[in-house]
C-alpha positions in Angstrom: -115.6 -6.0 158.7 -115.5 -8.4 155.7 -113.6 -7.2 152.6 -117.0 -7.8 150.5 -118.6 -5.2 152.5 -116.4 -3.1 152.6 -116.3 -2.9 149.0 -119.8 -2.2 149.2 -119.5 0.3 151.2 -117.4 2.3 149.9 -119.9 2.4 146.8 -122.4 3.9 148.9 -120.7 6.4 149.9 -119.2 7.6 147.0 -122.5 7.4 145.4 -124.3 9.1 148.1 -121.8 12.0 148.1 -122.4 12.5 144.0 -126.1 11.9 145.3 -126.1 14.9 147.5 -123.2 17.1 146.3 -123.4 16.3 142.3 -127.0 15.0 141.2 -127.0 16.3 137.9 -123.1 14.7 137.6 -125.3 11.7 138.7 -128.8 11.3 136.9 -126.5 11.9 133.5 -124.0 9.0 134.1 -125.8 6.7 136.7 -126.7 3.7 134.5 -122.6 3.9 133.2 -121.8 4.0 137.1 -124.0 1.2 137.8 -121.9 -1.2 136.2 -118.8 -0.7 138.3 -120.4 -1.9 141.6 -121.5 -4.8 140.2 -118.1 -5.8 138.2 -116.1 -5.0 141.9 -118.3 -7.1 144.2 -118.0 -10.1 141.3 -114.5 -9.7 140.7 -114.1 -9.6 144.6 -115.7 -13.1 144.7 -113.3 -14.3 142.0 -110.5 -13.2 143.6 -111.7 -15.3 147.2 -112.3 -17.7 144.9 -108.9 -17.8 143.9 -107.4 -17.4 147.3 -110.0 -20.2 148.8 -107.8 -22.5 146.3 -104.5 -21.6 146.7 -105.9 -21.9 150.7 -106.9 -25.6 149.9 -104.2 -26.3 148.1 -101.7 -25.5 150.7 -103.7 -27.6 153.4 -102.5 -31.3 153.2 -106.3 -33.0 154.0 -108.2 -30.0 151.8 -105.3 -31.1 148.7 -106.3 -34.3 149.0 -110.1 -33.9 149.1 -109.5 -31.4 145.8 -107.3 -34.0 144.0 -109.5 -37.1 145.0 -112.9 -38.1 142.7 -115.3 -35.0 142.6 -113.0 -32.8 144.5 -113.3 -29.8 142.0 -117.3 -30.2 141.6 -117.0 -29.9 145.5 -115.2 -26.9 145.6 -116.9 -25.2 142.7 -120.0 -25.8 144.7 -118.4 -24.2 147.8 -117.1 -21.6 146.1 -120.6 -20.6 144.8 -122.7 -21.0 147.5 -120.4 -19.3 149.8 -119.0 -16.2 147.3 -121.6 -16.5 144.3 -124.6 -17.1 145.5 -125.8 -14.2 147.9 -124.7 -11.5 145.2 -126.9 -13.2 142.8 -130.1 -13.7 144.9 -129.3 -9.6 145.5 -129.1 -9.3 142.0 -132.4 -10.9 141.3 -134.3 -9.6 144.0 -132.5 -5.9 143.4 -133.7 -6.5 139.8 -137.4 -7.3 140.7 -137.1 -4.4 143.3 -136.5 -1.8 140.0 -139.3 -3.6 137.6 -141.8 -3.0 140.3 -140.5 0.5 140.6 -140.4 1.3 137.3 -143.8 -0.3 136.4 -145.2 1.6 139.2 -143.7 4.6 138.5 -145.0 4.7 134.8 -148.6 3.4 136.0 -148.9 6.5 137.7 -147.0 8.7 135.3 -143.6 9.3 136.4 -144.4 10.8 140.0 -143.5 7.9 142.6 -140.0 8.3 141.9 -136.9 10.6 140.6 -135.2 9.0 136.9 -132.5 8.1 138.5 -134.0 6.7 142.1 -134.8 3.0 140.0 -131.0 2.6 139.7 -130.0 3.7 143.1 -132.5 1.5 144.5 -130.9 -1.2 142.7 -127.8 -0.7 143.0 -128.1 -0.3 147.2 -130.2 -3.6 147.0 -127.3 -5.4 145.1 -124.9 -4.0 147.6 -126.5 -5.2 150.9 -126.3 -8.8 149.3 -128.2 -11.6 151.0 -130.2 -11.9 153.1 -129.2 -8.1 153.5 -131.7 -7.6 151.0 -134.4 -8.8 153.1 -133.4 -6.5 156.2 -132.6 -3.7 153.5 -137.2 -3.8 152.5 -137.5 -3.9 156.1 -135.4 -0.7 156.7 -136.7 1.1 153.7 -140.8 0.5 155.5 -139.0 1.7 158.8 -137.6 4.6 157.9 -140.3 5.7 155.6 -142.6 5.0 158.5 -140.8 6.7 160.8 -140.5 9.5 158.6 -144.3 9.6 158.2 -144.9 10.0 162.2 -141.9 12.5 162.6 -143.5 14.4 160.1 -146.7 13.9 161.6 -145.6 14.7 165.3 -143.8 18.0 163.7 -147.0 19.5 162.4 -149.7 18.5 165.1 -151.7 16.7 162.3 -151.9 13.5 160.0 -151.6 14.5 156.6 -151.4 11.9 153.8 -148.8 13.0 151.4 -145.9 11.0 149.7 -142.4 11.5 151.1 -140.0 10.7 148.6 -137.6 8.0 149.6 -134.9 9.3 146.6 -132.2 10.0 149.9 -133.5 6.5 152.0 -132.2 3.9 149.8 -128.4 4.2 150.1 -128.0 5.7 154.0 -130.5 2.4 154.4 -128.0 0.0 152.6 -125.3 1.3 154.8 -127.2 0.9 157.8 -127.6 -2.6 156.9 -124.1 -3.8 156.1 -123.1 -2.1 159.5 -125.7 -3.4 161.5 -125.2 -7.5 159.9 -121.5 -7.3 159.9 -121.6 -5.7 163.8 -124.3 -8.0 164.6 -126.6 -9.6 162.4 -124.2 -12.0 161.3 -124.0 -13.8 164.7 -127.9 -14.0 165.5 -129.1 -17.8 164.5 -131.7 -16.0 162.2 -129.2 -14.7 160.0 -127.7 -17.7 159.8 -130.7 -19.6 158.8 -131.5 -17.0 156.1 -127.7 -17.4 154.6 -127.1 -19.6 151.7 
């Protein structure tokens, strides 16, 4: 498992443990907490960064491409595309994800979602990266679904009712950074979706 998501990981959880054991600990620091995820994963893609140079540097051919004309607008490029870019395509979709949320949620008075379920939506959006984020929507309309006919099965009838997805969002991040770093990550379609 890459560093990166581990990282990510281990946000989940610890977030989904204050989630279930401390939610008022939670919904009265969450937008402080939010910040930390997002300063680690960056500060992780520095710090690759940094190795990624030292790496080149070390490699005869690589020192030579870095040292000849445009060989630092090359590598800045690299470095972006390959430790930059997906955390910032999460970011943006993550922070399109909340807007609609919280839009929604006022349009209809408050009642779609908890206070606090906006930020953990974005912050397990951020986390899965991209094009985690993709698979993360995609997990999210599953297990709602899935939820919907277990529920259904359960009481012998189709009721339409809301079930709140304030406990989906993180358990579905962590599914996905499992599931692409086991698998995902090796399927041609994955590949195509990566930056």
């Amino acid at each position: 498992m890459s560093i990166p998501s581990l990282v990510a990981l281990v946000f989940i959880i610890a977030i989904l443990g204050a989630q279930i054991i401390r939610r008022p600990f939670l919904e009265k620091n969450l937008k402080k907490i939010f910040w930390i995820p997002l300063v680690a994963v960056f500060s992780t893609s520095i710090v690759f960064s940094v190795i990624q140079y030292q790496a080149w540097q070390q490699h005869e051919l690589m020192r030579l491409a870095l040292e000849g004309e445009g060989g630092l607008s090359y590598f800045f490029s690299f470095v972006f595309f390959n430790h930059f870019a997906p955390h910032f395509l999460a970011l943006g979709f993550a922070g399109i994800l909340a807007l609609l949320m919280f839009f929604a949620n006022k349009r209809v008075g408050e009642r779609l979602f908890e206070r606090e379920e906006i930020w953990i939506a974005f912050i397990a959006g951020f986390l899965v990266g991209f094009p985690g984020f993709l698979f993360f929507l995609a997990g999210i309309l599953v297990a709602y679904l899935f939820t919907h006919f277990i529920n259904a099965f359960l009481r012998k009838t189709v009721k339409s009712g809301v079930i709140p997805l304030y406990y989906f969002w993180l358990p579905v991040s962590a599914s996905v950074i499992i599931v692409s770093e086991v698998w995902l990550v090796e399927t041609l379609f994955w590949r195509l979706l990566s930056i």
